[in-house]
mmCIF file of the N, C-alpha and C atoms, coordinates in Angstrom:
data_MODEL
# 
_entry.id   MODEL 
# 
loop_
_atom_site.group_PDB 
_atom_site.id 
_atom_site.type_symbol 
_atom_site.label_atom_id 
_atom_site.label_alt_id 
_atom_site.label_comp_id 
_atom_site.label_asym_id 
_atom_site.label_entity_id 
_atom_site.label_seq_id 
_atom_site.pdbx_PDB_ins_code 
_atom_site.Cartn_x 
_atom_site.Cartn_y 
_atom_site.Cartn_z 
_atom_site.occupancy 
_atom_site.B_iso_or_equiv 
_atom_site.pdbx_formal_charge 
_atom_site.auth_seq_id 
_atom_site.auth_comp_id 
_atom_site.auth_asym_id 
_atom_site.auth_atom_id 
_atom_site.pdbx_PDB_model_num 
ATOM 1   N N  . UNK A 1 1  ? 112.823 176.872 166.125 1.00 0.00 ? 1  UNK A N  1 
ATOM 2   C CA . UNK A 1 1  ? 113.663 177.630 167.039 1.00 0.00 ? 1  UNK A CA 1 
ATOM 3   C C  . UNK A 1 1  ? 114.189 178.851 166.293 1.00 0.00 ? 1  UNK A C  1 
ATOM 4   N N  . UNK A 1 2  ? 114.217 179.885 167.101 1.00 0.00 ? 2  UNK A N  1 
ATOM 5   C CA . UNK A 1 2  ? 114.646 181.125 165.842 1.00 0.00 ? 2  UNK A CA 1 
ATOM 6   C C  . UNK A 1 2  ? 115.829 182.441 166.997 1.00 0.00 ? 2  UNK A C  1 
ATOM 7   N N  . UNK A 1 3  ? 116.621 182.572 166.487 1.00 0.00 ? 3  UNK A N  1 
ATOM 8   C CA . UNK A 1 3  ? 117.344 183.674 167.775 1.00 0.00 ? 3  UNK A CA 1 
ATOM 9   C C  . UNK A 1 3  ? 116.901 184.528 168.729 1.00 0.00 ? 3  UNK A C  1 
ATOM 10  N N  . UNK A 1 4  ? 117.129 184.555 169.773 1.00 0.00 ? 4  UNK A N  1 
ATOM 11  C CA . UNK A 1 4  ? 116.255 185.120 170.651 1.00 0.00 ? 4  UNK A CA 1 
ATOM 12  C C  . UNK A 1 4  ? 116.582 186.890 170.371 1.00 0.00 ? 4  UNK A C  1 
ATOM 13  N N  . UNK A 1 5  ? 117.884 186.856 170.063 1.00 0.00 ? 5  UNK A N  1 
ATOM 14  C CA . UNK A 1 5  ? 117.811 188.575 169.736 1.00 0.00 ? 5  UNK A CA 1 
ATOM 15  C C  . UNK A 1 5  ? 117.207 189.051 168.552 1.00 0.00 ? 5  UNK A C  1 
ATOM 16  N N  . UNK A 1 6  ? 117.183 187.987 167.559 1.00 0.00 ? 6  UNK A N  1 
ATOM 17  C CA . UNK A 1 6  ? 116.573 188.986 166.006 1.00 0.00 ? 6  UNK A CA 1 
ATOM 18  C C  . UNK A 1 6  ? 115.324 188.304 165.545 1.00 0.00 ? 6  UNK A C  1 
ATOM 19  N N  . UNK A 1 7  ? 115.397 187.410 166.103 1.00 0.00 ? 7  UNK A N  1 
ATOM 20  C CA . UNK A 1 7  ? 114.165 186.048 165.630 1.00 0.00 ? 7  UNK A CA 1 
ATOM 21  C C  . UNK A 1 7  ? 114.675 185.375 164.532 1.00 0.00 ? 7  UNK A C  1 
ATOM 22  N N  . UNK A 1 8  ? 115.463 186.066 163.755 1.00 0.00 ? 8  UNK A N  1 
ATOM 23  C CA . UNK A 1 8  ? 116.111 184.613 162.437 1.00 0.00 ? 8  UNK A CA 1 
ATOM 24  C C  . UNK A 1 8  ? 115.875 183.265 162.700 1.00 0.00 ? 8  UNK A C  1 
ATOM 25  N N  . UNK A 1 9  ? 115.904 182.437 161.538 1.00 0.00 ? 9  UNK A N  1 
ATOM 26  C CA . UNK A 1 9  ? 115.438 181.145 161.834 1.00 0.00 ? 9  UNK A CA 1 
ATOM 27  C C  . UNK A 1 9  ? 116.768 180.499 161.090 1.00 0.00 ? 9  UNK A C  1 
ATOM 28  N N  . UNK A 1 10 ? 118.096 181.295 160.618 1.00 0.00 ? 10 UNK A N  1 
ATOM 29  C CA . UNK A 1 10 ? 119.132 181.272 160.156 1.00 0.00 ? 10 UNK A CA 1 
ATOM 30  C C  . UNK A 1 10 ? 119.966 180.859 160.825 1.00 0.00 ? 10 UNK A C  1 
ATOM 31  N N  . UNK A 1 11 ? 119.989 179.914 161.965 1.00 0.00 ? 11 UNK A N  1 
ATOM 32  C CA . UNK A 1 11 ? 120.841 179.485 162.871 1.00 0.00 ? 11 UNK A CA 1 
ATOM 33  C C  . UNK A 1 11 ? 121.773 178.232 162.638 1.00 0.00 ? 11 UNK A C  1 
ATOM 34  N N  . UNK A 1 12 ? 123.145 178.466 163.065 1.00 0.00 ? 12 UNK A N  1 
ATOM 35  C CA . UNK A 1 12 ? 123.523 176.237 162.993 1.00 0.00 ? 12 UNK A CA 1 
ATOM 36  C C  . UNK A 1 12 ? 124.032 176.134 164.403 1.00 0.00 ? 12 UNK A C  1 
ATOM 37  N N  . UNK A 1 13 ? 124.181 174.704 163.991 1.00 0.00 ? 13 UNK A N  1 
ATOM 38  C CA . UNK A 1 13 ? 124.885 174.185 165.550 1.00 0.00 ? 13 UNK A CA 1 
ATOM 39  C C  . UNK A 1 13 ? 126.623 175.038 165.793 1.00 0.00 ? 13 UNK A C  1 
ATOM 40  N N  . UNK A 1 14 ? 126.601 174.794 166.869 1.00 0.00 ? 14 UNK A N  1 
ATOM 41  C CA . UNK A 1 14 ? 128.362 175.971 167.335 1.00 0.00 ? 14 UNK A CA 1 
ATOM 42  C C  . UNK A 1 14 ? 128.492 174.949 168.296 1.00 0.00 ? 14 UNK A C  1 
ATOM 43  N N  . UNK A 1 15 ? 128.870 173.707 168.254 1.00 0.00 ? 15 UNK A N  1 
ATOM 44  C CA . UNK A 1 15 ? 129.636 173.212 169.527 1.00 0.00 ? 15 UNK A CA 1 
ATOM 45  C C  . UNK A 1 15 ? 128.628 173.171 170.771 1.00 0.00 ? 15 UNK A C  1 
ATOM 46  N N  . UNK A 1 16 ? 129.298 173.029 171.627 1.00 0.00 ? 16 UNK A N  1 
ATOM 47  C CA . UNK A 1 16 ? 128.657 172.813 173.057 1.00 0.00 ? 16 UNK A CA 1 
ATOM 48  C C  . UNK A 1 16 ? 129.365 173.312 174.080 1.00 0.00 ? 16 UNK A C  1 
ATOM 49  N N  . UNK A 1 17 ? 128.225 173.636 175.222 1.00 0.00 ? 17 UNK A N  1 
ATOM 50  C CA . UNK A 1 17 ? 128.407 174.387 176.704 1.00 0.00 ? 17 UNK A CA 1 
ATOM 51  C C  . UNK A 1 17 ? 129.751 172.930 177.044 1.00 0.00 ? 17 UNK A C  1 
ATOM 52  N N  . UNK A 1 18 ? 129.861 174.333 177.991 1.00 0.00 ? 18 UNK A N  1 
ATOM 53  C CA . UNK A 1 18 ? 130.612 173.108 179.260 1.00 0.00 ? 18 UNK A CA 1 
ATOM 54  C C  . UNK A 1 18 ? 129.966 172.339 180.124 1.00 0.00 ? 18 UNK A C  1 
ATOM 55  N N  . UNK A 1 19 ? 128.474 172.259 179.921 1.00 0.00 ? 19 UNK A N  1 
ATOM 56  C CA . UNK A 1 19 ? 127.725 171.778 180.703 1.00 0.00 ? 19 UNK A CA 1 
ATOM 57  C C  . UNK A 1 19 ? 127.230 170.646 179.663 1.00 0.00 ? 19 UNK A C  1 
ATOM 58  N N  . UNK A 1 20 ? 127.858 170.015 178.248 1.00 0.00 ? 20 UNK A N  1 
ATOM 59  C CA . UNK A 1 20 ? 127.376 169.557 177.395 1.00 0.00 ? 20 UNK A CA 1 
ATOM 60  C C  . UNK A 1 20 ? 125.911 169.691 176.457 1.00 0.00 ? 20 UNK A C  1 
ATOM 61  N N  . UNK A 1 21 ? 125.456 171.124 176.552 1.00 0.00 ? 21 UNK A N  1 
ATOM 62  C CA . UNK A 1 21 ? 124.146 171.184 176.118 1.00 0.00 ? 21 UNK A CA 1 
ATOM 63  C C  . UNK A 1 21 ? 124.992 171.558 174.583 1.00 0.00 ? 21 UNK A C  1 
ATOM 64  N N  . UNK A 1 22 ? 123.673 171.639 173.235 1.00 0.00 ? 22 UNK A N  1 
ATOM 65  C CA . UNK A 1 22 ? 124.152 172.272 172.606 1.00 0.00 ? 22 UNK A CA 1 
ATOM 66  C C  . UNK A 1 22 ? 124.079 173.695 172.239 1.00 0.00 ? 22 UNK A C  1 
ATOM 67  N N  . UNK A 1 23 ? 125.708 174.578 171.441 1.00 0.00 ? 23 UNK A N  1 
ATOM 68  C CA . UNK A 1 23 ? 125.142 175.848 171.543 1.00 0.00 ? 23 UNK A CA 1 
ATOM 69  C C  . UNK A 1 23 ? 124.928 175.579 170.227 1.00 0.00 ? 23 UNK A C  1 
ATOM 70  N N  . UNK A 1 24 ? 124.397 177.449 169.745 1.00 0.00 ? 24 UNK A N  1 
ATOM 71  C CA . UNK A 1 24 ? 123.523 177.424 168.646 1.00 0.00 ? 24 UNK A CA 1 
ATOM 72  C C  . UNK A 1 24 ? 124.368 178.902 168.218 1.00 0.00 ? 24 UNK A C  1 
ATOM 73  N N  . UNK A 1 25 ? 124.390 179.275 166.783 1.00 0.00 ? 25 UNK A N  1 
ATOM 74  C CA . UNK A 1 25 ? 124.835 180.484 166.778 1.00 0.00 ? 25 UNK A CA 1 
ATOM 75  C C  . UNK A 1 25 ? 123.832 181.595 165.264 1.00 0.00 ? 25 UNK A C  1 
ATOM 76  N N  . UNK A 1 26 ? 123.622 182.050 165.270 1.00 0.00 ? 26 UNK A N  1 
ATOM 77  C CA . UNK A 1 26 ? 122.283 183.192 164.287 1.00 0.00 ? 26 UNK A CA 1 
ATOM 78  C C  . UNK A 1 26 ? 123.442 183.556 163.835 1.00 0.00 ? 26 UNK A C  1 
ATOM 79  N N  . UNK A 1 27 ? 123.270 183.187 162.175 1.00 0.00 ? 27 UNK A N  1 
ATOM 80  C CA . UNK A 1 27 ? 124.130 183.481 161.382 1.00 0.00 ? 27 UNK A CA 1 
ATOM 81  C C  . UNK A 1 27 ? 123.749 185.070 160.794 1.00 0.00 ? 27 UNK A C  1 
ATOM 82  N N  . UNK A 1 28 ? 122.819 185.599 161.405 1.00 0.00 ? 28 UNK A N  1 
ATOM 83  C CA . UNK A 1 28 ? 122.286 187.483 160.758 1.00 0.00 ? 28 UNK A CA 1 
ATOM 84  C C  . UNK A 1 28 ? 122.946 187.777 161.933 1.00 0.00 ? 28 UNK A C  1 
ATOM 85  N N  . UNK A 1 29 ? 122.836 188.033 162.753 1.00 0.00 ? 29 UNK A N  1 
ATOM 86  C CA . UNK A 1 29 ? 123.315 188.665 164.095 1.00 0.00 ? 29 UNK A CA 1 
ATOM 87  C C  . UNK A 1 29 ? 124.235 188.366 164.502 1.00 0.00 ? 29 UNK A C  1 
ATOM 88  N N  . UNK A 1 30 ? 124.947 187.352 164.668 1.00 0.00 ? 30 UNK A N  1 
ATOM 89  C CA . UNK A 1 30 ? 126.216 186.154 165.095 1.00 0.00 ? 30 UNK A CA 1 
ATOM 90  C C  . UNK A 1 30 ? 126.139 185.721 166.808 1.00 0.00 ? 30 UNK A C  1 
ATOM 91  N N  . UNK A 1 31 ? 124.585 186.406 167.215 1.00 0.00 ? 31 UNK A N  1 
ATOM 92  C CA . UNK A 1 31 ? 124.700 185.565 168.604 1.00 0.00 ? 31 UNK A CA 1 
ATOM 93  C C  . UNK A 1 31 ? 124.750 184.316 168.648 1.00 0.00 ? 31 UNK A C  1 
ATOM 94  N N  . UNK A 1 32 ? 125.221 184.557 169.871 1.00 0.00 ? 32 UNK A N  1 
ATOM 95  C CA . UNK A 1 32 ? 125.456 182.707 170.462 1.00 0.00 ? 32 UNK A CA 1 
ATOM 96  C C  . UNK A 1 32 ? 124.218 182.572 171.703 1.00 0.00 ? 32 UNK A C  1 
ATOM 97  N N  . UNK A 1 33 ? 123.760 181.330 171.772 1.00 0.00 ? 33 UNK A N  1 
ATOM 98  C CA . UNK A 1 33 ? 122.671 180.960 172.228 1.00 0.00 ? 33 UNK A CA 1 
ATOM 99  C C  . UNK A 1 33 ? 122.683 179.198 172.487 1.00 0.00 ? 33 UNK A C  1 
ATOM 100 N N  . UNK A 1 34 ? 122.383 179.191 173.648 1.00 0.00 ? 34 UNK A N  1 
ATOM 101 C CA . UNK A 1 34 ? 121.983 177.927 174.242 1.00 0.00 ? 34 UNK A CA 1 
ATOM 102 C C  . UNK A 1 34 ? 120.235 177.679 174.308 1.00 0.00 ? 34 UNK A C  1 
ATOM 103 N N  . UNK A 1 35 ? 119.847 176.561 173.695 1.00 0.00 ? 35 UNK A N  1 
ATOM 104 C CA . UNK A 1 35 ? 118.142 176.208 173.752 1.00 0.00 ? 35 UNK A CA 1 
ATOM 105 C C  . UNK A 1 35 ? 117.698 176.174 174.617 1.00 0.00 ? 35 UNK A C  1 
ATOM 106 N N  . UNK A 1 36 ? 116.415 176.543 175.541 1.00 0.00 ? 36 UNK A N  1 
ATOM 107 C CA . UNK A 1 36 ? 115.696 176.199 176.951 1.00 0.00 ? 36 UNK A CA 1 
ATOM 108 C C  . UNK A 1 36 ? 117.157 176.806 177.763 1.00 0.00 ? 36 UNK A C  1 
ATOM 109 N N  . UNK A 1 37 ? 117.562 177.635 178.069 1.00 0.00 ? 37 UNK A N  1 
ATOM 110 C CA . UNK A 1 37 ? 118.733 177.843 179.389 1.00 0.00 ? 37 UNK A CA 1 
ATOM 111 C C  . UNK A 1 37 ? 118.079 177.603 180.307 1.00 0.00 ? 37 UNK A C  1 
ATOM 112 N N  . UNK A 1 38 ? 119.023 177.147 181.006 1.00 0.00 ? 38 UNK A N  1 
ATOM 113 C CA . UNK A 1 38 ? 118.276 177.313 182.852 1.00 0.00 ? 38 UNK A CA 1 
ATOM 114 C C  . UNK A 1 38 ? 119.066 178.080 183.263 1.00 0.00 ? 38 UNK A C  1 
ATOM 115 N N  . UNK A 1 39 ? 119.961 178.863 183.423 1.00 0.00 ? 39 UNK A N  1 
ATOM 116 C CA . UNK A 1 39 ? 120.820 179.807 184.176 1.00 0.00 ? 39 UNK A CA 1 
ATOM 117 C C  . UNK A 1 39 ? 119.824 181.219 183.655 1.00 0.00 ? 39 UNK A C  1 
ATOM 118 N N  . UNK A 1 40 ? 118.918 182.004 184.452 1.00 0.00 ? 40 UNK A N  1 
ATOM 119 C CA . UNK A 1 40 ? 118.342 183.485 183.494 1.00 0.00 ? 40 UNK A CA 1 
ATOM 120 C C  . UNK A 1 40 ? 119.290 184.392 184.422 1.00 0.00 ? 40 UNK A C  1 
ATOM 121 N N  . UNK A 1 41 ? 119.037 185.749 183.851 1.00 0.00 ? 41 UNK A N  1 
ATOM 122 C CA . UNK A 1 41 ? 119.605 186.687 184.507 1.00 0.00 ? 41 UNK A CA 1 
ATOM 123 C C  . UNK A 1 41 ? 119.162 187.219 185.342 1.00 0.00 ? 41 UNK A C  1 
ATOM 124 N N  . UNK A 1 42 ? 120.101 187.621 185.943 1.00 0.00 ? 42 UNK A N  1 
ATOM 125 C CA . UNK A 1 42 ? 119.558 188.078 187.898 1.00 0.00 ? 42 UNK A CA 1 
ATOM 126 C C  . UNK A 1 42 ? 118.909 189.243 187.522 1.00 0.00 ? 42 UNK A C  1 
ATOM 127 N N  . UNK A 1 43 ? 117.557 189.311 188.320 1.00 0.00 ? 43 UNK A N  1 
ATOM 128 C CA . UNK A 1 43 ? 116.577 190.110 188.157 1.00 0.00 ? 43 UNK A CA 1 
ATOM 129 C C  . UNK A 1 43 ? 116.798 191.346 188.940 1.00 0.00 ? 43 UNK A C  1 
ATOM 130 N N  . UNK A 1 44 ? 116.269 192.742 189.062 1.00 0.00 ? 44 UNK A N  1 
ATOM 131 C CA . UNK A 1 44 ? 116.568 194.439 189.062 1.00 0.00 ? 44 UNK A CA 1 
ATOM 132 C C  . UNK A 1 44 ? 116.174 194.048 190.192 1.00 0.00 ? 44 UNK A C  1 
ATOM 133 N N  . UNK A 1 45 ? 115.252 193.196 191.289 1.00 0.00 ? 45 UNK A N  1 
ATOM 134 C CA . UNK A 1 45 ? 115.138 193.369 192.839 1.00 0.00 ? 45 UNK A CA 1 
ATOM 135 C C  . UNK A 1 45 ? 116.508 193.091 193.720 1.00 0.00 ? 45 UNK A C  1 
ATOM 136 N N  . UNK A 1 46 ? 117.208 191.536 192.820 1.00 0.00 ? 46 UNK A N  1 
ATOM 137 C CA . UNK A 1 46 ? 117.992 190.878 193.884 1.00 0.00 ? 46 UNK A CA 1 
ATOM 138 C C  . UNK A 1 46 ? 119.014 191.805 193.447 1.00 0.00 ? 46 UNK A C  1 
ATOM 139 N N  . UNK A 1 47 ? 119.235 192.608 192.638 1.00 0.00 ? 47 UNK A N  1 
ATOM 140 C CA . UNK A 1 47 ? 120.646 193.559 192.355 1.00 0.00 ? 47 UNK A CA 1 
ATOM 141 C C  . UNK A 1 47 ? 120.549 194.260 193.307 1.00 0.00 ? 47 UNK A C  1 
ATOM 142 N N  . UNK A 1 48 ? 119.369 194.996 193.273 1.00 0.00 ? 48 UNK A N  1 
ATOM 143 C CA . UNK A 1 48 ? 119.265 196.307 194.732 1.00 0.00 ? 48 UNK A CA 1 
ATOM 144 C C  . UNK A 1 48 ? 119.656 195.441 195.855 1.00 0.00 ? 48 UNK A C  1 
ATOM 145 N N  . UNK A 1 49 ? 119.119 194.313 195.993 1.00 0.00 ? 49 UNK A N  1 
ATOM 146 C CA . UNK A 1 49 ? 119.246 193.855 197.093 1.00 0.00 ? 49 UNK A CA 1 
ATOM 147 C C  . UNK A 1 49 ? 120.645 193.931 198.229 1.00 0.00 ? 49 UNK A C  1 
ATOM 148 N N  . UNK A 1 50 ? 121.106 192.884 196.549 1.00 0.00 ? 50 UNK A N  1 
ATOM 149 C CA . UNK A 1 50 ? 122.829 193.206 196.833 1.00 0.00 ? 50 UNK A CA 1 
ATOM 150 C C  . UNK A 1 50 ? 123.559 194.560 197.017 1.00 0.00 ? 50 UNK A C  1 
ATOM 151 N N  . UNK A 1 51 ? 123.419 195.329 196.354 1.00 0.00 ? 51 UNK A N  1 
ATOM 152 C CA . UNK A 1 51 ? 123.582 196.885 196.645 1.00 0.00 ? 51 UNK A CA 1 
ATOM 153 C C  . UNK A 1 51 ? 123.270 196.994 197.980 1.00 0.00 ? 51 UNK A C  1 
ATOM 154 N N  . UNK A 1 52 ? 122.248 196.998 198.439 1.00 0.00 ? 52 UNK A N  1 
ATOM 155 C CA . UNK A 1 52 ? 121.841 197.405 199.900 1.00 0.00 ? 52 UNK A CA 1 
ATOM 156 C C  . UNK A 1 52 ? 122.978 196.632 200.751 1.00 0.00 ? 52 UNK A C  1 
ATOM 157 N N  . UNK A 1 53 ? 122.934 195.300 200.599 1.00 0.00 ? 53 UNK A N  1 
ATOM 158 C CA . UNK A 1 53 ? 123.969 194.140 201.880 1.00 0.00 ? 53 UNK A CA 1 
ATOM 159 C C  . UNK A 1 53 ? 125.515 194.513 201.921 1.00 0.00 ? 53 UNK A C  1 
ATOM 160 N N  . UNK A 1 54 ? 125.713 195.229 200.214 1.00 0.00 ? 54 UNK A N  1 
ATOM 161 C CA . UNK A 1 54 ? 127.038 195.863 200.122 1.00 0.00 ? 54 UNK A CA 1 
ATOM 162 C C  . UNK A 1 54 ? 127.104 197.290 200.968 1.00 0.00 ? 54 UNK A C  1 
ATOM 163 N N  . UNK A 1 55 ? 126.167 198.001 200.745 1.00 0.00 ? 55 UNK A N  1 
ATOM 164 C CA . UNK A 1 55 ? 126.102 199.001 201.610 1.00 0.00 ? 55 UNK A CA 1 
ATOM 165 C C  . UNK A 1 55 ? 126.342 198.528 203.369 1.00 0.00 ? 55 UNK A C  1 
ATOM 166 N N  . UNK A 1 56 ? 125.828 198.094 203.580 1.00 0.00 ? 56 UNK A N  1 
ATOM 167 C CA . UNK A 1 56 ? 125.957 197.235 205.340 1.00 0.00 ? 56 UNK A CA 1 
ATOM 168 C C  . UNK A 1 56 ? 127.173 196.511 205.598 1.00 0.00 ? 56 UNK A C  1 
ATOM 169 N N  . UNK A 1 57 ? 128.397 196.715 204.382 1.00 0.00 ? 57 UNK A N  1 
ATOM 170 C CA . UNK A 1 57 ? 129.462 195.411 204.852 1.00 0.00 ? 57 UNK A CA 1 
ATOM 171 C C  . UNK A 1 57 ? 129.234 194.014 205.272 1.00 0.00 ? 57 UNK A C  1 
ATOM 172 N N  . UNK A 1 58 ? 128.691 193.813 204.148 1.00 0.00 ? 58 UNK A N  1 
ATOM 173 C CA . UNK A 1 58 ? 128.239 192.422 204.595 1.00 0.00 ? 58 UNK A CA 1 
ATOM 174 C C  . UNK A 1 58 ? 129.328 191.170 203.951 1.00 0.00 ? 58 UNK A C  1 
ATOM 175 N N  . UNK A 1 59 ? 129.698 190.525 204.362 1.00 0.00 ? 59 UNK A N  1 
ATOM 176 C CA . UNK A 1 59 ? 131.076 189.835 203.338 1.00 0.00 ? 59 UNK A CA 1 
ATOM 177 C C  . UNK A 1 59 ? 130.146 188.990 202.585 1.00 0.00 ? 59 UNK A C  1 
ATOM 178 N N  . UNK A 1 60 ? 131.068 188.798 201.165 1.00 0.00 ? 60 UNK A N  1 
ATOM 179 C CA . UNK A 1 60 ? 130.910 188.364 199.796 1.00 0.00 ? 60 UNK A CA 1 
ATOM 180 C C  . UNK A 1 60 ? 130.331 187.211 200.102 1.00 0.00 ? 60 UNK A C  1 
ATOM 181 N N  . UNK A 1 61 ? 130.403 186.261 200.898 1.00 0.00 ? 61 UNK A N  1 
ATOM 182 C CA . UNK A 1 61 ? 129.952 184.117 201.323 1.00 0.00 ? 61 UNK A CA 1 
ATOM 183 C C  . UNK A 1 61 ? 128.829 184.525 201.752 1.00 0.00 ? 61 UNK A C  1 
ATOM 184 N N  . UNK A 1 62 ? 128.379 185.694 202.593 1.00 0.00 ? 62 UNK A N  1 
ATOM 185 C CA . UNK A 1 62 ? 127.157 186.070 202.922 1.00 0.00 ? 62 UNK A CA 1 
ATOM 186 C C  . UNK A 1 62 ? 125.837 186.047 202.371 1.00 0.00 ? 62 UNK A C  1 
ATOM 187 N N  . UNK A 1 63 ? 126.651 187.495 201.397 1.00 0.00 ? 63 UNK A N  1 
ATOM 188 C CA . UNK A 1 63 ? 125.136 187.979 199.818 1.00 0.00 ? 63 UNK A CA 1 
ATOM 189 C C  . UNK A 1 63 ? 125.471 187.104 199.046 1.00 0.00 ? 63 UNK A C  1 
ATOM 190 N N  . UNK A 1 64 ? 126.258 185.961 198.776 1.00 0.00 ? 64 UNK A N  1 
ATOM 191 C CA . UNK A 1 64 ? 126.276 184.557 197.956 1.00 0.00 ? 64 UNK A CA 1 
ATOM 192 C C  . UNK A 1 64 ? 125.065 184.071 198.452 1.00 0.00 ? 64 UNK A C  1 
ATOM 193 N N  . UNK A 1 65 ? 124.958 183.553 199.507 1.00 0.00 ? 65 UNK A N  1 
ATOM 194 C CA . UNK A 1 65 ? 124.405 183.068 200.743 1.00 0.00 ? 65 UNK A CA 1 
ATOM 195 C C  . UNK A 1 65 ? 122.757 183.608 200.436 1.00 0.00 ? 65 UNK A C  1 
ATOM 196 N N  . UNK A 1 66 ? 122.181 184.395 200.875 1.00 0.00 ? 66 UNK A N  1 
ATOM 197 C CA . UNK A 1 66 ? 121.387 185.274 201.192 1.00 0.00 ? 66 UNK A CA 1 
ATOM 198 C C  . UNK A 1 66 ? 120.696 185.327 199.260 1.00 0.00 ? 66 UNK A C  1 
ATOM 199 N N  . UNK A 1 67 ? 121.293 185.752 198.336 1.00 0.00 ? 67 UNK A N  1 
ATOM 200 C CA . UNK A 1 67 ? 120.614 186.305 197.285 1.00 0.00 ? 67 UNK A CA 1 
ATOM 201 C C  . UNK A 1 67 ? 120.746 184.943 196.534 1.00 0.00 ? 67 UNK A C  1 
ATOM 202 N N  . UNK A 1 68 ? 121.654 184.051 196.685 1.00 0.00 ? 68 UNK A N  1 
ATOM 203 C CA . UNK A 1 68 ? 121.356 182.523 195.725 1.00 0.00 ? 68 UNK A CA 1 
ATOM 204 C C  . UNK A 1 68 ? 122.358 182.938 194.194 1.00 0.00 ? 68 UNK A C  1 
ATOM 205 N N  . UNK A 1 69 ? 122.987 184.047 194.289 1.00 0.00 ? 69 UNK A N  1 
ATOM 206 C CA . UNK A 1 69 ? 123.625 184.311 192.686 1.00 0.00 ? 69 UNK A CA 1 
ATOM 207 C C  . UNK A 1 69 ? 125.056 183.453 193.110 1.00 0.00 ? 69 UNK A C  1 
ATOM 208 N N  . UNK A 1 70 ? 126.011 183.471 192.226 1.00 0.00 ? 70 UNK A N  1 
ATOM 209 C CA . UNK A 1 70 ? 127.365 182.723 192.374 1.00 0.00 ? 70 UNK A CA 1 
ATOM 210 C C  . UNK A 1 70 ? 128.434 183.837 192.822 1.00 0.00 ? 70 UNK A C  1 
ATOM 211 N N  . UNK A 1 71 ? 129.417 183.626 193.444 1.00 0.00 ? 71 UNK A N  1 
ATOM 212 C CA . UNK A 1 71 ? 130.402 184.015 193.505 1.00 0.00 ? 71 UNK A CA 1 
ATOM 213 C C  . UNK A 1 71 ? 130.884 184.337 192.765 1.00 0.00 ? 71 UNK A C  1 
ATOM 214 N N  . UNK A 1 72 ? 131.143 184.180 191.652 1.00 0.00 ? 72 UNK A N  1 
ATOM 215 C CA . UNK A 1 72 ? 131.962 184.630 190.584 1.00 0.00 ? 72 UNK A CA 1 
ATOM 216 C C  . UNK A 1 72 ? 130.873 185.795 189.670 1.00 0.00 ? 72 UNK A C  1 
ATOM 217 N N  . UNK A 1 73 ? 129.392 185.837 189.471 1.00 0.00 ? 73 UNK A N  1 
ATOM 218 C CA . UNK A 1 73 ? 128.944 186.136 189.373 1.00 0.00 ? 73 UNK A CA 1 
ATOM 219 C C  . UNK A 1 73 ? 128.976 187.639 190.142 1.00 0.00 ? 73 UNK A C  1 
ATOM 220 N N  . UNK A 1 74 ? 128.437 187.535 191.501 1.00 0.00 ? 74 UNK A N  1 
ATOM 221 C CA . UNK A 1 74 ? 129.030 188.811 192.231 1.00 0.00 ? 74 UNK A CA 1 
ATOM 222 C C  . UNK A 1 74 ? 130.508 189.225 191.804 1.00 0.00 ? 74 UNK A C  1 
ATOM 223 N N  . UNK A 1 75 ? 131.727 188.682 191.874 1.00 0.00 ? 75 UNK A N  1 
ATOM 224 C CA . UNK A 1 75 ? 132.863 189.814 192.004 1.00 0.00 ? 75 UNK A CA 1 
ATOM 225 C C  . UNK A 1 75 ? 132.562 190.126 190.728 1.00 0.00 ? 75 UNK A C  1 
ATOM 226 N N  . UNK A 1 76 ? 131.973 189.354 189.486 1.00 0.00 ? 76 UNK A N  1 
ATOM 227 C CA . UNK A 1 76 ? 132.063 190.334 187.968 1.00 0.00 ? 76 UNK A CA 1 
ATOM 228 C C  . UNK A 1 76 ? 130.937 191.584 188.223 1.00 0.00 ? 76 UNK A C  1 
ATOM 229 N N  . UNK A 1 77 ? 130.139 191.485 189.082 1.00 0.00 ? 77 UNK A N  1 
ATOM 230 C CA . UNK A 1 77 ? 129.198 192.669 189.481 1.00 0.00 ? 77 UNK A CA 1 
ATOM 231 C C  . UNK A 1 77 ? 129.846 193.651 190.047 1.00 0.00 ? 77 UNK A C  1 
ATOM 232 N N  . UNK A 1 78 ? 130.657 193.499 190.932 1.00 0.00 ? 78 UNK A N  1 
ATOM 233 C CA . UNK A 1 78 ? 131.421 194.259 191.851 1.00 0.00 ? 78 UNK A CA 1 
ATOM 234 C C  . UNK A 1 78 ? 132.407 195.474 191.015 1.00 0.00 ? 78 UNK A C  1 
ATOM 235 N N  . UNK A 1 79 ? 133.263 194.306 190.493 1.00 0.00 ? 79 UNK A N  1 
ATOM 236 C CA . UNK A 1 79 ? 134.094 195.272 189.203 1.00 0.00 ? 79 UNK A CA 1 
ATOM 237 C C  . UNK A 1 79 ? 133.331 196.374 187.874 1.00 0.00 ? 79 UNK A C  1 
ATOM 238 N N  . UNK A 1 80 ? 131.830 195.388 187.798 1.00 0.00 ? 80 UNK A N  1 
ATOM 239 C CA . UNK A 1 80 ? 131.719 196.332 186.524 1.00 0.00 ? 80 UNK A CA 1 
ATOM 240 C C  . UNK A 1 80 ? 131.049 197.875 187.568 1.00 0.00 ? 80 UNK A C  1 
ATOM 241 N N  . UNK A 1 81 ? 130.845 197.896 188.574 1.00 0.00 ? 81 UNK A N  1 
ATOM 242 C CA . UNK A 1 81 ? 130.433 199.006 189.175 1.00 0.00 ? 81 UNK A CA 1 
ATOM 243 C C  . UNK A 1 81 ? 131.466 199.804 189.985 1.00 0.00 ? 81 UNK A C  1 
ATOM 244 N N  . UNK A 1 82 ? 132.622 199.302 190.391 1.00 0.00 ? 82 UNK A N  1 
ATOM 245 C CA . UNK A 1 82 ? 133.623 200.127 190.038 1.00 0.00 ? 82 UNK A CA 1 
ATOM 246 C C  . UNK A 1 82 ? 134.175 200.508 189.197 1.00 0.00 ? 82 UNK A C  1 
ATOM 247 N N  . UNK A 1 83 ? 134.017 200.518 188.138 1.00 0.00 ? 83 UNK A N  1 
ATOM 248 C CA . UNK A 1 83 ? 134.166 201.147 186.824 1.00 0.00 ? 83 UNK A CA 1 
ATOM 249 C C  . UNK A 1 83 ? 134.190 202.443 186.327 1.00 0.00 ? 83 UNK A C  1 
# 
């Protein structure tokens, strides 16, 4: 297993998710990293997407609804683009 940002193979254990997996942390870089994630990041289509449903007034339970991302997920989207 080696860091996904630098490739180091310089890594130790850091505790654990709240989901009990373990994390991992690259002692060259100091990322933090979980093994195999299943949560990836929302991909450049479903963003436009959302952009567009925001454009239409569409309420927030909706494009939850509709694009499959989280709620909390959207309002941290929301804020960093009012910015």
């Amino acid at each position: 297993m080696g860091c996904p940002r630098c490739q180091s193979t310089a890594i130790i254990r850091y505790g654990h998710t709240h989901y009990g997996k373990p994390r991992f942390r690259c002692r060259d870089c100091s990322r933090q990293f979980v093994e195999n994630a299943t949560r990836q990041p929302i991909d450049e289509a479903t963003r436009q997407l959302i952009d567009k449903l925001l454009l239409e007034e569409m309420p927030l339970a909706a494009i939850v609804r509709v694009t499959g991302v989280s709620r909390r997920w959207l309002q941290l989207y929301l804020k960093q683009k009012n910015q």
